[in-house]
Structure formats: C-alpha cells, structure tokens
C-alpha positions, 0 to 999 in steps of 0.5 A: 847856926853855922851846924845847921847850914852845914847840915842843909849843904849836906842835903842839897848835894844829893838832891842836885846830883839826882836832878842833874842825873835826870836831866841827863837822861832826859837828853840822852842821847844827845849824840850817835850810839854804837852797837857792838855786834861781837859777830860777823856781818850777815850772819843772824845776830848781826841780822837781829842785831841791825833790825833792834838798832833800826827799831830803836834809832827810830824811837830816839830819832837818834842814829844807832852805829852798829859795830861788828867785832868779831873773834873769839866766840864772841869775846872779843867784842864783849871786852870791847864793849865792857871797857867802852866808857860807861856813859850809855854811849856803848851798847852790847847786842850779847847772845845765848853764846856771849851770855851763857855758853862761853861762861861755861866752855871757856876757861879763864873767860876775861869778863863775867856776865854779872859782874861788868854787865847791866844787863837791859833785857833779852831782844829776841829768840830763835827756837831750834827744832830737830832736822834730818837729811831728806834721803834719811830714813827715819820720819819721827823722832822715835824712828831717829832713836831707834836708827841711833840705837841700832848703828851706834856712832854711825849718826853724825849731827852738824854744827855752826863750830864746836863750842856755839850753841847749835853745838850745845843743842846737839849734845842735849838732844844726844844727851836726852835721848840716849844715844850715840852720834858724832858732832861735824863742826862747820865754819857757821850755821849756813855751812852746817845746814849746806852739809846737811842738805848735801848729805854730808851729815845726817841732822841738825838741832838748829834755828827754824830759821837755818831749815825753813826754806829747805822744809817744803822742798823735801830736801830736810825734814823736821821731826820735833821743835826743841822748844816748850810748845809748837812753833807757829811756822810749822805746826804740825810738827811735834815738840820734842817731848811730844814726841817722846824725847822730854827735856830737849828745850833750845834755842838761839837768843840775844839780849842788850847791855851796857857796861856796869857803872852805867848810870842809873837814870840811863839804865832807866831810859834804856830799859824802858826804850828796850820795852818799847821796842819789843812792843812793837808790832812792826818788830814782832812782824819782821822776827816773825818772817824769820821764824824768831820771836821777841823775847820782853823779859824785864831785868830780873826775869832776864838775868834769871833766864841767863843763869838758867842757861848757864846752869842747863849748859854746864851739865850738857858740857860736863855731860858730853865732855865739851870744852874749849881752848 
C-alpha cells in the first residue's frame, strides 16, 4: 500500500508542475517587459524595434520598456539580454547583424545564436535594392557592370561600417557580378546614403527604405532590387536577376528572442502573441510606409532562414576576405 502511494506521489509532481506552469503563463506578464535593442536609438532597428514593442504592449495591455544597448555590433547587448534571468521578463529585438553576420565575421563571439537563444520568430524585413549616384552614368545593372569592368577598382560602393549587413550585401553583388569595386565605410546607413547623394561614392546595396525618398528627386537611381520578386514601392525596377546578375538576394531584417531556459508555457505565449503581431494590418501598414514588410515565419522555419543566412554570409565573407577584430 505504502509503494503504491509513493508511486501516486510520483505522479502527481509532474501534473502540478505542469499546472502551476500554465497558470504562469496565463498571467504573464503580470509586470513591465524590457526590450533590449542592442543598437542606437533612431536608427531603423530601433525604429522597428519600438513600433513591435508598441504592437505588442497593446496586445498584453502591459508596457514594453525598450532598452537600447549599444556597442560592438550589436554584441553588447545581446550578452546583456542572454545573461538577463530567463523569466520571459527580458526580450531580444536581434537582426540580420546580431543573428547571422557577426556569427561569422567575429572571432571568439561571446554567445551563440542556438545555443543561449529561443528564438520566438522573425518581426520584419527591409530588402535592399542596387542604387547609384544620379550624375553616374550607367542606367541598369548591365551598364554598371560593364562601367565596373572597364575601370577596374575605380568604383566605390558605400556602407553602414565594415562588418554590417549593408557591407556584406555589397560584397555579394561585387561577388556575383564579377567585378572589381572598393568598399567606403560610413559611421551608419543615413551617412552612407549622404556620401552617395554628395557624390562621394558611387553606389550602395542598402535598405529601400535609406533610398526611397531620394528616388523621385533624380539624386539616386535604382537599378535592380536584391530580393526574390519586384518590391511594391518601386515596381518598375527589375530584380537583380532580372537584370542579369542572378544570385543577389539581401536584406535587412530582425527577429525577437528570449533567453534559453525561458520556460516552456512562455515561449508558448510569446510566439503565439509574436503571431499576432505580425497579423495585424495596422503593423503591415506602418512597415509598409517604410518600404518593410512582416516577416511570420514560425520557430522552425525561422532558425532555418537564420542558418541559411549564416551559411550565405561565410562564403560572401571568405569569398571577399571580410573580417573583423
């Protein structure tokens, strides 16, 4: 008799601990939640990151506190966010940079991605497209090679800073195409886009997003959109493989986490709230306006988009030599 009470004991243990969990996540959040934004404040990370907090605070009826903690490409903030207590309390707004590109380029990287991350869902991606100065002569992708080929190293392509994703998505189009051109960093993607438009440099593979306003004014010219399809906002420009150039597919996107450890019935909230989010069409609206679009992978689908990004980046980086300190 006393066996078998012993062996009902047993049973009940995992039953209340399974009870007491959903009752948690029933309730949660009972209190604010911080959002660490691992970039500086104003930039578009920060920009997509406040209007997800916004989004989802609305849904929880609960205030999101956005943190930004800078430095590092990003790691600084990461490693705040991954030795935060696991309670769901403390989220990750990560990118394509935090996610994918410093996995890559950094040595000795203090966290890894699958490791000390639950990874929720991606929030949002901003596709580049291909722009060049105004006074540049060459009006399509074809004429830009060409130019390229005949003044070898002459060309010069602009970037947010060695290392980021604008970067990286320059070396994949010089890559892919053949061609010759020298990387100009720049202190952030606005300043990149400033020595463009100044003349400073010829082009850029950024963000629609960075060149959009600068298209009508004749100042910059897109010549192809480094994305699967035509993007919306700019129809009648061709995708990099339209025009001639196939395997030139980038963009800038972030995507929500938690530390591991996180428990199981919050996770569940979280990606079930992330869903929601993304559905909705006052969201789609604002990223829209941005030229940005949601991006509702679930968990599986987005660790594999992660993986493929790092897979696509280490060649690009071993391809071009691309490293960092």
């Amino acid at each position: 008799m006393m066996k078998r009470d012993r062996v009902g004991r047993a049973l009940l243990v995992p039953a209340f601990l399974i009870a007491a969990s959903a009752a948690v996540a029933q309730e949660y959040p009972a209190r604010p939640v911080r959002m660490v934004i691992p970039f500086p404040a104003g930039g578009p990370a920060d920009y997509v990151g406040r209007l997800y907090a916004q989004n989802l605070s609305e849904l929880w009826r609960m205030q999101i506190v956005t943190d930004n903690r800078t430095g590092a490409s990003g790691v600084i903030g990461t490693e705040i966010a991954i030795r935060s207590n696991p309670d769901g309390y403390t989220l990750l707004f990560g990118s394509a940079s935090t996610f994918a590109v410093n996995v890559v380029l950094i040595p000795k990287l203090p966290y890894d991605v699958f490791r000390d991350l639950e990874v929720i869902g991606l929030v949002a991606i901003a596709p580049h497209v291909v722009a060049v100065r105004g006074e540049l002569p060459a009006k399509s992708v074809k004429e830009l090679v060409a130019l390229a080929k005949k003044q070898p190293g002459k060309l010069t392509f602009a970037s947010a800073g060695a290392g980021t994703i604008v970067h990286m998505a320059g070396e994949l189009f010089k890559h892919q195409a053949g061609i010759d051109i020298v990387h100009i960093p720049f202190k952030g993607g606005a300043q990149a886009t400033v020595g463009v438009l100044a003349g400073e440099v010829d082009m850029v593979v950024n963000d629609l997003s960075a060149v959009l306003p600068h298209l009508k004014g004749g100042r910059m010219r897109a010549l192809a959109a480094a994305h699967s399809r035509r993007l919306k906002p700019v129809p009648d420009v061709p995708t990099v493989a339209e025009a001639g150039v196939p395997g030139v597919e980038s963009s800038t996107w972030w995507g929500l986490a938690v530390p591991v450890k996180t428990p199981p019935a919050m996770l569940a909230r979280l990606r079930k709230d992330h869903e929601r989010v993304l559905a909705r069409p006052s969201y789609a609206e604002r990223l829209a306006g941005l030229a940005m679009e949601p991006l509702p992978l679930g968990p599986a689908q987005s660790a594999a988009f992660i993986k493929s990004e790092i897979g696509k980046w280490g060649k690009i980086a071993a391809a071009a030599n691309v490293k960092m300190d």
